[in-house]
C-alpha positions in Angstrom: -6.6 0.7 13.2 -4.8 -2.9 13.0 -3.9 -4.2 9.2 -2.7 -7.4 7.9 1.3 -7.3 7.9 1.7 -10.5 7.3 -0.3 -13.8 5.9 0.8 -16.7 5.9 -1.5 -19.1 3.8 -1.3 -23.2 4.4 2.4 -23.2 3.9 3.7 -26.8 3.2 8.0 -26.9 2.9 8.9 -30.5 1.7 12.7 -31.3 1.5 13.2 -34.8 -0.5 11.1 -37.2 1.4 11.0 -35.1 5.0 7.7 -32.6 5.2 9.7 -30.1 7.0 5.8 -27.7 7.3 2.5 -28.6 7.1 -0.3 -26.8 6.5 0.7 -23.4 8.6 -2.3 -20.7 8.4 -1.4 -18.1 10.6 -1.8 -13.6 10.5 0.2 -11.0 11.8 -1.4 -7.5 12.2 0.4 -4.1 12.6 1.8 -3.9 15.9 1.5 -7.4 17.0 4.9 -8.8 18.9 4.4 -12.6 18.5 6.5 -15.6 19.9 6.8 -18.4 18.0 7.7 -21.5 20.2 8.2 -25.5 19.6 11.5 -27.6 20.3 14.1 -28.2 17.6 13.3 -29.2 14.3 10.0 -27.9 14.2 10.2 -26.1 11.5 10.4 -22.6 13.2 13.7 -21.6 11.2 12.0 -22.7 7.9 8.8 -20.5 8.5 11.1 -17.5 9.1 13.2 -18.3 5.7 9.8 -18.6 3.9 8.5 -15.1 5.2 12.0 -13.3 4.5 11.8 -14.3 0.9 15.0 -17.0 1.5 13.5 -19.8 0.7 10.3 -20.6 -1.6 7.1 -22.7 -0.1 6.6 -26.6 -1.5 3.2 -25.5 -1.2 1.1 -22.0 0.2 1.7 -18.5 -0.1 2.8 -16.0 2.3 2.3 -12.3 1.6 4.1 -9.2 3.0 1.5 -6.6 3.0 0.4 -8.5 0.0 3.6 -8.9 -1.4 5.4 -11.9 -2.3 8.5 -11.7 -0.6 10.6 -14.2 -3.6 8.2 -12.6 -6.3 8.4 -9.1 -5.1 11.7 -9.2 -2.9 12.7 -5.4 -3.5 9.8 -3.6 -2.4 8.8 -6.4 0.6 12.7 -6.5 1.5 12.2 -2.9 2.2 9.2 -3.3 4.8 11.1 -6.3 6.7 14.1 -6.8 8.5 15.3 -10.3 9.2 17.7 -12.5 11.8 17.5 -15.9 10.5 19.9 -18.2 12.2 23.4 -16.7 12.6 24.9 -15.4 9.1 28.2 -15.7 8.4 30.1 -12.2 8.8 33.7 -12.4 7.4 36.4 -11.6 11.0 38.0 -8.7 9.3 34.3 -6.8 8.4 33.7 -3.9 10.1 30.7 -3.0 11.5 29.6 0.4 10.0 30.8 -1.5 6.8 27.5 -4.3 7.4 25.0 -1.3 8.1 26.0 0.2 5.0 26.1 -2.9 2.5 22.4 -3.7 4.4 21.5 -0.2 3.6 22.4 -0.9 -0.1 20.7 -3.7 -0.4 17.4 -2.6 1.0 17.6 0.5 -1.3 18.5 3.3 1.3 19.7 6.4 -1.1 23.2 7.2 -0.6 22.9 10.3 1.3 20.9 8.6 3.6 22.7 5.7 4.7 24.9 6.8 7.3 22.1 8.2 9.0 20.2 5.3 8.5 23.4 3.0 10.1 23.7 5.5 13.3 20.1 5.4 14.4 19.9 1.3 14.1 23.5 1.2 15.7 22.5 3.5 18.4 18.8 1.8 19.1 20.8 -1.3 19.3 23.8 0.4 22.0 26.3 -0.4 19.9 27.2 3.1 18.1 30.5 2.9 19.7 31.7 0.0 18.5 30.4 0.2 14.5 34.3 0.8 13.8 35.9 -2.4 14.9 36.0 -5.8 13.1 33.8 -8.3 13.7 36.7 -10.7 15.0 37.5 -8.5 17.6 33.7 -7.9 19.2 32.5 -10.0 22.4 29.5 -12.7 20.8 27.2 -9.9 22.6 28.4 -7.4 20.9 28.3 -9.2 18.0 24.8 -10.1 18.1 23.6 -6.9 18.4 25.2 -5.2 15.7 23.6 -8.1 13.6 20.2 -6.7 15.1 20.7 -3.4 14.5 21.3 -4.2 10.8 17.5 -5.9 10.7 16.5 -1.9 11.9 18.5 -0.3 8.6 15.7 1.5 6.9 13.4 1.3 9.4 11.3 -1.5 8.6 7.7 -2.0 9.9 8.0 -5.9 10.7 10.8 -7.8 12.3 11.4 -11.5 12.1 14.0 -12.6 14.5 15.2 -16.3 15.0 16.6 -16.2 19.0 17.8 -12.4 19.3 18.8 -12.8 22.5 21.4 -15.7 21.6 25.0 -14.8 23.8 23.8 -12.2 25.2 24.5 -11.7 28.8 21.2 -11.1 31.2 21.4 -7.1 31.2 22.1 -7.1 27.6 19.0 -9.4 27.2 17.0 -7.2 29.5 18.1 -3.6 27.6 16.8 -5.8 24.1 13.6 -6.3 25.2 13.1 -3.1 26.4 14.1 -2.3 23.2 11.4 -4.8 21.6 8.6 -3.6 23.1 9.4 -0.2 22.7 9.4 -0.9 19.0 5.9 -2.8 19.0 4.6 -0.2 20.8 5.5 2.3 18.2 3.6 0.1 15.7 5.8 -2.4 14.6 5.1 -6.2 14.0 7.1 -8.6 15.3 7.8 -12.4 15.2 10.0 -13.7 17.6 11.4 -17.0 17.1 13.1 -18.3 20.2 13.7 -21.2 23.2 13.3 -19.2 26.4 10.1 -19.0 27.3 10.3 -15.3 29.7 12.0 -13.5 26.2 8.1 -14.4 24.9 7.1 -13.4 28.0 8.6 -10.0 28.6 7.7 -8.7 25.0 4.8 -10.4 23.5 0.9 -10.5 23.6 0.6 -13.6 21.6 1.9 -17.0 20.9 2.0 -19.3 18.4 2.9 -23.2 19.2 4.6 -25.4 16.5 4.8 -29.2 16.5 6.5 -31.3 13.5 5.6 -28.9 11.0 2.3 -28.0 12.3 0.6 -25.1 14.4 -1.0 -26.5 17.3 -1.7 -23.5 18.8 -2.3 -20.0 18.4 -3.5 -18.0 21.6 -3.2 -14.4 23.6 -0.4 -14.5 25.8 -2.6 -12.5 28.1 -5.9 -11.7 28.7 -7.2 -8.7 26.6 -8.4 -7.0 29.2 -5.4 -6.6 30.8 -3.7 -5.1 27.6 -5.3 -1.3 28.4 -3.4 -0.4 31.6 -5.3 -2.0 34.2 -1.8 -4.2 35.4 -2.5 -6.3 38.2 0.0 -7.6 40.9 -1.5 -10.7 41.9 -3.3 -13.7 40.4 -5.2 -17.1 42.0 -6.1 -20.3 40.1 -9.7 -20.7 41.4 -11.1 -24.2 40.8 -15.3 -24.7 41.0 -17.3 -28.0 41.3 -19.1 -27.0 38.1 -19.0 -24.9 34.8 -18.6 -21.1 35.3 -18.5 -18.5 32.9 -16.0 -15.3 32.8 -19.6 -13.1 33.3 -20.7 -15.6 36.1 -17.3 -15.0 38.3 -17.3 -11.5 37.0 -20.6 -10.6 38.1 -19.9 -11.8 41.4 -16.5 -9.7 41.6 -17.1 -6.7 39.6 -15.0 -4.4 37.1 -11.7 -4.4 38.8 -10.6 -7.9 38.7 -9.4 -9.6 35.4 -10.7 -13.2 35.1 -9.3 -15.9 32.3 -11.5 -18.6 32.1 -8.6 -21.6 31.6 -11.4 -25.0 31.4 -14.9 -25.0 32.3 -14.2 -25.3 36.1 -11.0 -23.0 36.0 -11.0 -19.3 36.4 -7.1 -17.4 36.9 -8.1 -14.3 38.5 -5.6 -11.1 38.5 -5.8 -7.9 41.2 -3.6 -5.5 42.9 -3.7 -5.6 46.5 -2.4 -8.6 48.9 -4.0 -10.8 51.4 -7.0 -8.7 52.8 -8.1 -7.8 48.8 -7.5 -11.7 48.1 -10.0 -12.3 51.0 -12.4 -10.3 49.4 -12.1 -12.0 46.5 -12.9 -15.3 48.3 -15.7 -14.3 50.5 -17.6 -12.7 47.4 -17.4 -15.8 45.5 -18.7 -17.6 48.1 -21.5 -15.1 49.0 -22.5 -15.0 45.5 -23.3 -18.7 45.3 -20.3 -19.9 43.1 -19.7 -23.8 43.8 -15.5 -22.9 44.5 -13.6 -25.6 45.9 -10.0 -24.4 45.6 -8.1 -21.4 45.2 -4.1 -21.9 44.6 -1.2 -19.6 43.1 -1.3 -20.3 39.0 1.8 -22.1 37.9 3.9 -20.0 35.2 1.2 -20.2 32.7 3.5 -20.0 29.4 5.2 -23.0 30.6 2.4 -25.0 31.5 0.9 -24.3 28.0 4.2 -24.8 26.6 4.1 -28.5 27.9 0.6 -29.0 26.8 1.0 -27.9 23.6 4.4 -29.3 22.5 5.5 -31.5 25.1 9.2 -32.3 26.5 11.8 -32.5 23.8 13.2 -35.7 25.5 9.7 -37.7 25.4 10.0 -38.5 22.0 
């Protein structure tokens, strides 16, 4: 059973003159991985400082399982951990010696903290290296002893501004393995970020931000394809006419997975290869459906990326 982690209610952020946010209504329920996506100076940064109790709303509320993370920072501090930008970590600071000042601060007992530090250090792969200064640690390496300090106390919700920054591509790989594992197991997650397949490879849904306001808030995949039934393939089908998920379904049956993209656009997803993607086509066509087309779907977060936000050079 899914609960509200996380409500964020018509937050406005003004600084002097420059409305930073604007009106941002958006929910986050137990388990959910989100991506949160727009070019730079959207406002994606100041969203995550208003949920992690940094920074106070102009105008709006947001509520931690109805907490207020300035009014109530201790008990909501305990249910989050946070990334925001890239802190400042003094050269000569070890790392065991940030897990346990986080571990402090978030109200870990004593005799608990050093427990607490080893399981985020080793979720994170970095339990060998919690004994070195941070001057001396690869930006990777550094990185991920910064996440594993947003796991000290095992928090249920995670808000993460570009994890994956300096990372090379199998340390990227391993954090996302380790990001879905976590959601998986329940926890929520917001991930703030510019590359598109880190949204892709972990989260269900996205959320689009333009100057300061949502324009979009949408599955990242069909539903349907959420329970296990993973297909292999997909086709952009294009019809002459309106058609309906049940009207192409009918026609194809239960193991196909149809998104209905506009009125005359279906993206269809199956396992098989040519001969099952004949099928496909010839029961469309015996069923009467007006199709005209049938292509390979371009990579559908980018193309909704694009229509949503637009090209950071256009403006």
């Amino acid at each position: 059973m899914t609960s509200d982690v996380v409500v964020a209610d018509g937050l406005w952020k003004r600084y002097g003159n420059r409305e930073v946010l604007r009106d941002v209504r958006f929910t986050l329920r137990s388990g959910e991985a989100v991506g949160y996506l727009g070019p730079n100076g959207a406002g994606k940064t100041t969203t995550l400082k208003l949920l992690a109790g940094i920074s106070r709303p102009t105008r709006g509320s947001v509520q931690i399982h109805g907490l207020d993370p300035v009014g109530d920072r201790g008990a909501a501090l305990r249910k989050l951990g946070a990334l925001v930008e890239t802190p400042g970590v003094p050269p000569y600071l070890q790392g065991r010696d940030l897990l346990d000042y986080v571990a402090r601060v978030k109200g870990v007992p004593a005799g608990e903290r050093r427990g607490a530090a080893r399981r985020a250090a080793e979720a994170m792969g970095v339990e060998g290296h919690t004994d070195r200064a941070f001057g001396t640690l690869s930006t990777g390496l550094a990185r991920r002893l910064l996440l594993a300090a947003t796991l000290i106390g095992e928090p249920d919700l995670l808000l993460l501004d570009e994890p994956t920054l300096g990372l090379d591509p199998a340390a990227r790989h391993d954090l996302r393995v380790v990001l879905r594992g976590l959601a998986r197991n329940g926890l929520t997650l917001l991930l703030s970020t510019h590359l598109l397949e880190d949204v892709e490879a972990v989260c269900g849904r996205v959320l689009f931000l333009r100057d300061g306001a949502l324009v979009g808030d949408e599955p990242l995949r069909p539903s349907d394809l959420d329970g296990g039934g993973a297909s292999n393939r997909a086709l952009r089908l294009r019809f002459s006419s309106d058609v309906t998920s049940a009207s192409v379904g009918g026609a194809l049956g239960p193991d196909y997975a149809i998104t209905i993209d506009t009125p005359r656009d279906a993206i269809v997803r199956f396992s098989g290869g040519d001969v099952e993607q004949r099928e496909l086509l010839v029961r469309l066509l015996a069923a009467g459906l007006p199709l005209v087309g049938a292509s390979p779907p371009e990579p559908d977060l980018a193309r909704r990326y694009f229509e949503r936000v637009g090209r950071e050079d256009s403006e």
